[in-house]
C-alpha positions in Angstrom: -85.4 46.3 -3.1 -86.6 49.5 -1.7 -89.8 51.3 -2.6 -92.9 52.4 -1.8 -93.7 51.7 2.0 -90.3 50.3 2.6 -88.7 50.8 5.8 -85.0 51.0 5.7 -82.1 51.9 8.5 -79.4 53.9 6.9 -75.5 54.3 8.7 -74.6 57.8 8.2 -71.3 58.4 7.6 -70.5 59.7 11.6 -71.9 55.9 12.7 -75.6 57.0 13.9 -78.6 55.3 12.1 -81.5 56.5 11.1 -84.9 54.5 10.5 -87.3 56.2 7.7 -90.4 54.6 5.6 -90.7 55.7 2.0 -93.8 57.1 1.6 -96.1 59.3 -1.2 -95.2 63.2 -0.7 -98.7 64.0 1.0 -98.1 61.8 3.7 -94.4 62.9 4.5 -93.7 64.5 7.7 -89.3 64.0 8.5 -90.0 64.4 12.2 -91.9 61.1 12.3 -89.4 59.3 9.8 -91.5 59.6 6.9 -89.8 60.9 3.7 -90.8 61.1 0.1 -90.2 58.5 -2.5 -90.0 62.1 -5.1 -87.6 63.5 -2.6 -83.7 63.4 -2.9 -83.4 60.8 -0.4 -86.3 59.2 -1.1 -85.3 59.1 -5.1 -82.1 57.5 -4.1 -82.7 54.9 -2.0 -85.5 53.7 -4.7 -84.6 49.7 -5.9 -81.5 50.1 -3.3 -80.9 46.5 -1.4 -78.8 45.8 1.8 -75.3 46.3 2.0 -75.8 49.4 -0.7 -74.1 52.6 -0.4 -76.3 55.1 -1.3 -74.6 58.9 -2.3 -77.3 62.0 -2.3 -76.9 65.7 -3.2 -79.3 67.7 -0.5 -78.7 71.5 -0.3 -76.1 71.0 2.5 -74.0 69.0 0.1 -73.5 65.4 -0.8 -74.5 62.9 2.1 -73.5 59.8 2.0 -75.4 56.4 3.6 -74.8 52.2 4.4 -78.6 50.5 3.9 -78.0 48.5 6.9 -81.7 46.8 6.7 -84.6 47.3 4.3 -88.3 46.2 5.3 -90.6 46.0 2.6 -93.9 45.9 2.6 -94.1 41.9 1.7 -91.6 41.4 4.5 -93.9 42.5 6.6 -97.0 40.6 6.3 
């Protein structure tokens, strides 16, 4: 399941991917692919697993995602 220091790829709904690490707030920075666990997309892909679709309300509207892979931190020791 997704948390803390996970990695995961997400399908976006136009086919692209995009690769981002869940992360504490200080330490977030979108450019590099580092988001929040307390933001919106951070809050929702919390406990998500492989296969999940994941639906998030961001100021632009509702986005929605595939977790195509997940990476956790005991996956990659």
């Amino acid at each position: 399941r997704a948390g803390f220091g996970s990695t995961v790829h997400l399908r976006t709904e136009n086919g692209d991917t995009i690769v981002y690490q869940l992360v504490m707030p200080e330490d977030s920075d979108v450019e590099r692919g580092m988001i929040s666990t307390s933001s919106p997309i951070g809050r929702a892909l919390l406990n998500r697993e492989e296969g999940d679709e994941v639906k998030v309300m961001v100021p632009s509207g509702i986005r929605r995602f595939e977790l195509v892979k997940l990476i956790t931190v005991h996956d990659s020791d």
